[in-house]
C-alpha positions in Angstrom: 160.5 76.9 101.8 162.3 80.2 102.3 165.3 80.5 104.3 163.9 82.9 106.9 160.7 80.4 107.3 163.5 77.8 107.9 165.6 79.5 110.3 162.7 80.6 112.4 161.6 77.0 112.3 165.0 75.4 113.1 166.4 78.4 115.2 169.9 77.6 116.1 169.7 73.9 114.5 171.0 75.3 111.6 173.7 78.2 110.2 172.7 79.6 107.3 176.3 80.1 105.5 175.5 82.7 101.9 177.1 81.9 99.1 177.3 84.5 95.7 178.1 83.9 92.1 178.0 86.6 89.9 175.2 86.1 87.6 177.1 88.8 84.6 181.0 88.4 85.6 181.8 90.1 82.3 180.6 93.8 81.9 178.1 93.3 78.5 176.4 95.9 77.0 172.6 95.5 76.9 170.1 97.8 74.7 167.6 99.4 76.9 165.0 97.8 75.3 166.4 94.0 75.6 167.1 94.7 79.1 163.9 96.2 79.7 162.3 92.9 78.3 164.6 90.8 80.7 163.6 92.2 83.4 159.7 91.6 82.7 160.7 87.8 82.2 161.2 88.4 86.5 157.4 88.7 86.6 157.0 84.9 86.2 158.9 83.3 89.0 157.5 86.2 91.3 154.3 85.3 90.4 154.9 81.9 92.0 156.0 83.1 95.0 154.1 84.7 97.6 156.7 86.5 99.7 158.3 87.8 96.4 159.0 91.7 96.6 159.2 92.1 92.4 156.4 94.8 91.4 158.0 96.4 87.9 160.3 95.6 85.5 163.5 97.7 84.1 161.3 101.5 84.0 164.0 103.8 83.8 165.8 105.2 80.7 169.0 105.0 82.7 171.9 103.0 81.4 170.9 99.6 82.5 173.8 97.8 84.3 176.4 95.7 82.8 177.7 93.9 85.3 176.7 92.3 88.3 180.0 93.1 89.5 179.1 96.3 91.7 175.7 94.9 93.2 178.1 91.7 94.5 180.9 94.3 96.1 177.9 96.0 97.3 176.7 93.5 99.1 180.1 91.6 100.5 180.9 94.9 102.1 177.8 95.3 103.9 179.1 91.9 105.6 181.2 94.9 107.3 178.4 96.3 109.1 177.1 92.8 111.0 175.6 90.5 110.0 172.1 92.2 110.6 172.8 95.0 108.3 173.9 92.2 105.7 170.4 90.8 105.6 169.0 94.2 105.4 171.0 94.4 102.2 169.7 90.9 101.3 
């Protein structure tokens, strides 16, 4: 079950408290090509999962990132904003 489905289910039984872990914490340097191929691997659990938004893998011939570093500042400082904006970020 998805947390949305459960919070709209359990309203204000529950809190919903996020937690994060960066997945790279250590910047690595990925080929385009290896990183491209990760990225289709994502296919497989979206495929499992209706509500998943996943539609293409890694397309661009941009640097792919090295770090999930920047996405997790990212997201910590749109806790800033509310926590509505947060989720919007989600």
């Amino acid at each position: 079950m998805r947390v949305d489905e459960l919070k709209r289910r359990m309203g204000d039984a529950i809190d919903v408290q996020w937690k994060s872990f960066l997945l790279v914490p250590e910047p690595k340097i990925r080929s385009l090509e290896k990183f491209s191929r990760y990225t289709e691997s994502w296919q497989r659990p979206a495929d499992m999962e209706p509500a998943a938004k996943f539609t293409t893998p890694w397309a661009s011939g941009a640097t792919p990132p090295s770090s999930s570093f920047p996405a997790q500042m990212a997201w910590k400082a749109s806790a800033h904003f509310g926590d509505e904006a947060q989720q919007r970020y989600h």
